[in-house]
LUMDREN-519362 format. One record per residue (C-alpha): x, y, z. Coordinates in steps of 0.25 Angstrom, whole numbers, padded with zeros to 4 digits, always signed. Layout:
BEGIN
torro px->X&py->Y&pz->Z
...
//
This chain:
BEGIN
torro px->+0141&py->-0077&pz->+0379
torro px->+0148&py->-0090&pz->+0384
torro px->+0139&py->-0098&pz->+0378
torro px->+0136&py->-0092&pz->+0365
torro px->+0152&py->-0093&pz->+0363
torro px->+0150&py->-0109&pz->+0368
torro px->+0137&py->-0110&pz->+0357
torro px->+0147&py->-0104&pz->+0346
torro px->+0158&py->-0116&pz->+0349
torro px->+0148&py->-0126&pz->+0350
torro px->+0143&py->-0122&pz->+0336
torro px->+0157&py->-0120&pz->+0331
torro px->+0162&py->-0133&pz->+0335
torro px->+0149&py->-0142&pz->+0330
torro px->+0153&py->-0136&pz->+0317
torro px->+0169&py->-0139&pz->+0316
torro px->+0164&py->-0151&pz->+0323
torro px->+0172&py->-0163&pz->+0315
torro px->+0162&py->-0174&pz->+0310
torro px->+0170&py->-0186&pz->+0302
torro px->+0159&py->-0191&pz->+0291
torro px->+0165&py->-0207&pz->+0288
torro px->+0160&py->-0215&pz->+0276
torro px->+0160&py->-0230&pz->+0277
torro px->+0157&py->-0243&pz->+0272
torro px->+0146&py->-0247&pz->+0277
torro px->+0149&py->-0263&pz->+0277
torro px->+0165&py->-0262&pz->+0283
torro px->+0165&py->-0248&pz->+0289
torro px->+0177&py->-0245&pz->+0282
torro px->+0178&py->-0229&pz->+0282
torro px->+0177&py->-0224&pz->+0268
torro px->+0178&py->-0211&pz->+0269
torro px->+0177&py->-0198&pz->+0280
torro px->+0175&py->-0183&pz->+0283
torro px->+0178&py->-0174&pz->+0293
torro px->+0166&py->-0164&pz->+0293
torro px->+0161&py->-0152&pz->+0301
torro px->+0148&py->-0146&pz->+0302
torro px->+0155&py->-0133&pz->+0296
torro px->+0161&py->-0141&pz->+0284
torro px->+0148&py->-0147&pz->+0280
torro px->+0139&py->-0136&pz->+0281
torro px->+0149&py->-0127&pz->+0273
torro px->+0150&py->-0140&pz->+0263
torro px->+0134&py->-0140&pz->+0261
torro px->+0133&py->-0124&pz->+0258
torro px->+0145&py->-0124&pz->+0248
torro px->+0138&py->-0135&pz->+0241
torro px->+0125&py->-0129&pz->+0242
torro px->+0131&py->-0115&pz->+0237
torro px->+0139&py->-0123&pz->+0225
torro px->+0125&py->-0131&pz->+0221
torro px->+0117&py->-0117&pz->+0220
torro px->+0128&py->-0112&pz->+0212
torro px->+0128&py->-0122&pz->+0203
torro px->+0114&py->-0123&pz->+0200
torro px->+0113&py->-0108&pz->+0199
torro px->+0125&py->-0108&pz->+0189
torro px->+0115&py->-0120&pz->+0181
torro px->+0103&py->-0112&pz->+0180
torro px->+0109&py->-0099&pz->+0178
torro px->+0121&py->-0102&pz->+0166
torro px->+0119&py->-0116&pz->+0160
torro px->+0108&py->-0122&pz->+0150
torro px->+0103&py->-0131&pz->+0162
torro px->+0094&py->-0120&pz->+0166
torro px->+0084&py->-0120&pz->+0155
torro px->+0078&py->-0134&pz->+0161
torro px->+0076&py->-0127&pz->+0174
torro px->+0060&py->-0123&pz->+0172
torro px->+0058&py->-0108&pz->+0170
torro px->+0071&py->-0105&pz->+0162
torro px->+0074&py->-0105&pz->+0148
torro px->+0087&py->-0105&pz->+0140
torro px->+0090&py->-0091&pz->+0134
torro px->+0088&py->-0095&pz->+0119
torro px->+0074&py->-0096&pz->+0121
torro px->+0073&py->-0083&pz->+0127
torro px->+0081&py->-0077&pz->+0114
torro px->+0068&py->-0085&pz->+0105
torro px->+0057&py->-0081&pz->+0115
torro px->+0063&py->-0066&pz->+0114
torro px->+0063&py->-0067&pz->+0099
torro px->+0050&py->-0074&pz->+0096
torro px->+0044&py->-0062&pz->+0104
torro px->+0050&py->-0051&pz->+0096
torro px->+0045&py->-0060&pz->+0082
torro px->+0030&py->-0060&pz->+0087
torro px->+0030&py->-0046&pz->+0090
torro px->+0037&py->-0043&pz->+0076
torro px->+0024&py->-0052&pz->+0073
torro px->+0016&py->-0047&pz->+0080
torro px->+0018&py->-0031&pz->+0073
torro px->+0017&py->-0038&pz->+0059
torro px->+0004&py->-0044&pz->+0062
torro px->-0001&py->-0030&pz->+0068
torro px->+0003&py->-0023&pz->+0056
torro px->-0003&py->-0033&pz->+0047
torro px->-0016&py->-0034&pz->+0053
torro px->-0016&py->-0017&pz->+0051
torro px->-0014&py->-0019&pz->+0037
torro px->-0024&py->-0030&pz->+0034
torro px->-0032&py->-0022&pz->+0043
torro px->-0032&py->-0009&pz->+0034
torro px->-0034&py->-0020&pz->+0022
torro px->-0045&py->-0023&pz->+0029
torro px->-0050&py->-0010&pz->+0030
torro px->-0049&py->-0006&pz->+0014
torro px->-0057&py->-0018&pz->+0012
torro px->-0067&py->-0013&pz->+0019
torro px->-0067&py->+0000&pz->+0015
torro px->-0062&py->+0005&pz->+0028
torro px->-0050&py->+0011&pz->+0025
torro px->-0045&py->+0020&pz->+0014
torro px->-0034&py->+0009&pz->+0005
torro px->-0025&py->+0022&pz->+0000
torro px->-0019&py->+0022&pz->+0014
torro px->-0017&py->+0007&pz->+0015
torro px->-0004&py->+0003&pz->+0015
torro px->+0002&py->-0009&pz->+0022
torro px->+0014&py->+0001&pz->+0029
torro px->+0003&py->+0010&pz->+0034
torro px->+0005&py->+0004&pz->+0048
torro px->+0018&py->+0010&pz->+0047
torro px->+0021&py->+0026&pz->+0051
torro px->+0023&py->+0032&pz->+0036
torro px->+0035&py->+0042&pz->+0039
torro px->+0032&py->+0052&pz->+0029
torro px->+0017&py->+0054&pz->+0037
torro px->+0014&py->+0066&pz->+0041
torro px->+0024&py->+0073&pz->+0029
torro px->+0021&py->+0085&pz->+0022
torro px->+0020&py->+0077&pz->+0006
torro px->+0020&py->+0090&pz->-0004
torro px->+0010&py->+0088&pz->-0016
torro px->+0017&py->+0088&pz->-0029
torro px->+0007&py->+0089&pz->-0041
torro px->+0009&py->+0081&pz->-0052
torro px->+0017&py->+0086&pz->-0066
torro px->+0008&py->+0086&pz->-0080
torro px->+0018&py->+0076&pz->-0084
torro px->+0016&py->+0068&pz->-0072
torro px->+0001&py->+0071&pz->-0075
torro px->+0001&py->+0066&pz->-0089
torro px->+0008&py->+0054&pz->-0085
torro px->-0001&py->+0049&pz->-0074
torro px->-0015&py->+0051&pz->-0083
torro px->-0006&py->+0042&pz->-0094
torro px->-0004&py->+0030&pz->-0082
torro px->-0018&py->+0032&pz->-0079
torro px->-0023&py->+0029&pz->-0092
torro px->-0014&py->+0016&pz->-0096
torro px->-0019&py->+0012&pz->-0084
torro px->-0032&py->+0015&pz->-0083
torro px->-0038&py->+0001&pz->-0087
torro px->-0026&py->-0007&pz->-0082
torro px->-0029&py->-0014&pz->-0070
torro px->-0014&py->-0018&pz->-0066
torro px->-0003&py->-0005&pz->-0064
torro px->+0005&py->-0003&pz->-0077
torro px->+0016&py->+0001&pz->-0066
torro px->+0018&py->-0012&pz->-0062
torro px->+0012&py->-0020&pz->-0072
torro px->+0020&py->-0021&pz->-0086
torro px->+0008&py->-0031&pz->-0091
torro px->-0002&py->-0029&pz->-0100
torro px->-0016&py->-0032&pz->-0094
torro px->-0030&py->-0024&pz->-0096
torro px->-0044&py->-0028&pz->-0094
torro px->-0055&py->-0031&pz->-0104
torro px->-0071&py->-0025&pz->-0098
torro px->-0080&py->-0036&pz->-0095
torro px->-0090&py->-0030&pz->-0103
torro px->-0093&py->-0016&pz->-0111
torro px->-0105&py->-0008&pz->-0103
torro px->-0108&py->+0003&pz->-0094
torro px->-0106&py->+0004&pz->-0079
torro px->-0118&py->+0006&pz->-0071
torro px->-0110&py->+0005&pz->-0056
torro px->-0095&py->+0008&pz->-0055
torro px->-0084&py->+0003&pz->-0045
torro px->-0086&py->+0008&pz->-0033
torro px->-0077&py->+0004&pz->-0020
torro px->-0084&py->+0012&pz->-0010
torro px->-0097&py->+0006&pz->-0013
torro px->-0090&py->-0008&pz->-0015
torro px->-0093&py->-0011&pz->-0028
torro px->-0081&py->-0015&pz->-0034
torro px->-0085&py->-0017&pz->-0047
torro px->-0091&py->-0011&pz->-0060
torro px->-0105&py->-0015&pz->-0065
torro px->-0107&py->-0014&pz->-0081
torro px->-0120&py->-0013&pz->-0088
torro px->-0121&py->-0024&pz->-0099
torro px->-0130&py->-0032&pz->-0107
torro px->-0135&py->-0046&pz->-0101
torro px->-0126&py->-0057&pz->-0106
torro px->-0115&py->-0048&pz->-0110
torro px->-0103&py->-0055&pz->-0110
torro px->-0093&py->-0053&pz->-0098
torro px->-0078&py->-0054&pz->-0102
torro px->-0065&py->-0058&pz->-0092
torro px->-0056&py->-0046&pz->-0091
torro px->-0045&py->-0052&pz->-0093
torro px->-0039&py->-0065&pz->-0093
torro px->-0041&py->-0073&pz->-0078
torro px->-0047&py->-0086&pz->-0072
torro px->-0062&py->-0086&pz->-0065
torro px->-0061&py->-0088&pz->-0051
torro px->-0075&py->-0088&pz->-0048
torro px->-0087&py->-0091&pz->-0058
torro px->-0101&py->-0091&pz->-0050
torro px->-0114&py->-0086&pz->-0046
torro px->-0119&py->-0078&pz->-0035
torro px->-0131&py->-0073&pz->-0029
torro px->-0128&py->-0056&pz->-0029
torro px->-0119&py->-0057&pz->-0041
torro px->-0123&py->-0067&pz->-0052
torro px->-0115&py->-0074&pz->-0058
torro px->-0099&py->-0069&pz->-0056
torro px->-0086&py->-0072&pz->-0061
torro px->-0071&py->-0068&pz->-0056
torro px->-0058&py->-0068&pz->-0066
torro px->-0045&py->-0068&pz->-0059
torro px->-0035&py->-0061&pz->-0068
torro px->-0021&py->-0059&pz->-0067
torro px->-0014&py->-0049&pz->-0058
torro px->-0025&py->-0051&pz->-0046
torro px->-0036&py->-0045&pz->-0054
torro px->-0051&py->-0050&pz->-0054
torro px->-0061&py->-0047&pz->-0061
torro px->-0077&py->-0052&pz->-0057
torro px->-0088&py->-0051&pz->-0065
torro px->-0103&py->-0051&pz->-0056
torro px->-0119&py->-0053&pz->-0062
torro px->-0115&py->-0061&pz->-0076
torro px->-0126&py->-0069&pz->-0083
torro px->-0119&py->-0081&pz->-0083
torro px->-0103&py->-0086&pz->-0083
torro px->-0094&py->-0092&pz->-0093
torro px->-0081&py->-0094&pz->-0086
torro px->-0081&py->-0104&pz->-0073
torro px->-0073&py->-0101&pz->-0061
torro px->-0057&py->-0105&pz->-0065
torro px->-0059&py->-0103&pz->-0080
torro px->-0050&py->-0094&pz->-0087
torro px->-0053&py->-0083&pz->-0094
torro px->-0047&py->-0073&pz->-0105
torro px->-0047&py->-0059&pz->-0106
torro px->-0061&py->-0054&pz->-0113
torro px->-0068&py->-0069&pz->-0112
torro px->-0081&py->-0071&pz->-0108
torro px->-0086&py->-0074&pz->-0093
torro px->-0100&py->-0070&pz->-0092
torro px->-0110&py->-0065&pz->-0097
torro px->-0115&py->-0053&pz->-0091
torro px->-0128&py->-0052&pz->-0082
torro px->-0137&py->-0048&pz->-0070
torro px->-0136&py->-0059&pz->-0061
torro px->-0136&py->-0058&pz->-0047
torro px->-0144&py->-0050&pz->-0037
torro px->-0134&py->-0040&pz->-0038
torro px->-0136&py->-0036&pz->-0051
torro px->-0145&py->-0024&pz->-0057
torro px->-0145&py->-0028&pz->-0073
torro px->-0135&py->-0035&pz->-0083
torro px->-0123&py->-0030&pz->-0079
torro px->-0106&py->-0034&pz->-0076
torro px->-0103&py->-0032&pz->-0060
torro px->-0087&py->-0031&pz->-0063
torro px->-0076&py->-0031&pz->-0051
torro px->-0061&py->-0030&pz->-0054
torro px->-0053&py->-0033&pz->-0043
torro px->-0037&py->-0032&pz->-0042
torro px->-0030&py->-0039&pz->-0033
torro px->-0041&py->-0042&pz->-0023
torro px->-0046&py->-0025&pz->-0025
torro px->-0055&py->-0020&pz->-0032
torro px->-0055&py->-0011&pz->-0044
torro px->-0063&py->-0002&pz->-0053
torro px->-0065&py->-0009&pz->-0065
torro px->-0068&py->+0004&pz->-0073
torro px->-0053&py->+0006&pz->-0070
torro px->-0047&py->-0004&pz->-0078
torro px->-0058&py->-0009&pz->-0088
torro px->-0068&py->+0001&pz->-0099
torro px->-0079&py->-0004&pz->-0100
torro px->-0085&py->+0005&pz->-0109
//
């Protein structure tokens, strides 16, 4: 017990133990400066500077700008970017799924794949009134009346009256009987009418040929753009008067008609009408009676 006591005071008194630390010249000797140190004074001086440096460098990385040249950390405005560019490409990214449904059911009508009356372009969209009772209300004899009058103004005019205010009909290619209608379901989108050899093949209305040529199946071809997205294509002619990029009138000659091609079966008129890139029966918007 004794000596554990005399250990203690050993220990103690190396640490008060006064120590003088002098600075002097090194050429004269001349004291400059001196301190009266203890071991207890300079350990205490080392951990309180040790403590105030890790203080400071914590205050640095955690509350000033100087962090964000520290590697691994970046400054909170391009956090608030990289948040808001993330939440932009999934927006993206639902657009581009929705429209890569829709172009797909496009797809599908082209095809024949799909039935176009339930095409519509907010069909990916829940339709709130699905799944509704809809009460069938029959039509009035007035309403009735009505409807047959519409239907027969506009039963040889290819645009709608109800949005078009423009006067704009077509003139028949030619005068003869139709040996093999329209037909979408078999893909013959066109009309084929019975003439003489040479007859003469008319532009239905006033456009510019786009493509004037021969080929091997159909003979020789020609293709009028008109106005309001409409194109009319005439297939098996005996020859061609208008080269591609001539314009043409209403009722002028383009061809004559014929039995070129090996898709042929006699002198006759293979005619297609398209509207906007669809096409149509011809029947419904030119007599050819």
């Amino acid at each position: 017990m004794a000596e554990n006591k005399k250990e203690r005071k050993k220990f103690t008194k190396k640490l008060l133990h006064k120590y003088r630390m002098v600075v002097l010249n090194e050429d004269t000797f001349e004291e400059k400066l001196s301190f009266k140190l203890t071991r207890l004074n300079v350990f205490v001086t080392i951990t309180l500077s040790a403590i105030i440096l890790i203080a400071a460098t914590t205050f640095i990385i955690a509350f000033t700008p100087l962090k964000e040249y520290i590697p691994g950390y970046s400054s909170a405005q391009l956090k608030r970017q990289a948040s808001e560019l993330a939440y932009k490409s999934d927006s993206l990214q639902q657009v581009l799924k929705m429209n890569n449904q829709y172009l797909s059911s496009i797809k599908n009508v082209l095809t024949g794949k799909a039935d176009t009356s339930s095409l519509s372009r907010d069909s990916m969209v829940e339709n709130p009134i699905m799944g509704q009772e809809i009460e069938a209300i029959e039509p009035s004899r007035a309403d009735s009346l009505l409807r047959e009058e519409v239907a027969q103004e506009d039963k040889y005019n290819v645009l709608p009256s109800a949005t078009d205010n423009i006067d704009f009909s077509l003139f028949p290619p030619v005068k003869g009987s139709i040996s093999e209608e329209y037909d979408a379901k078999e893909k013959h989108y066109a009309v084929d009418i019975v003439v003489a050899k040479n007859t003469p093949v008319k532009s239905v209305a006033d456009g510019r040929v786009i493509l004037s040529e021969w080929t091997t199946e159909t003979g020789y071809i020609i293709i009028i753009k008109h106005e309001y997205g409409l194109l009319s294509v005439y297939k098996h002619n005996a020859s061609i008067a208008k080269e591609q990029g001539e314009n043409v009138r209403r009722g002028e000659v383009i061809a004559t008609a014929g039995s070129t091609g090996e898709y042929t079966t006699g002198p006759h008129l293979h005619f297609e009408l398209w509207n906007e890139a669809v096409p149509v029966d011809p029947t419904d918007y030119i007599d050819f009676d």
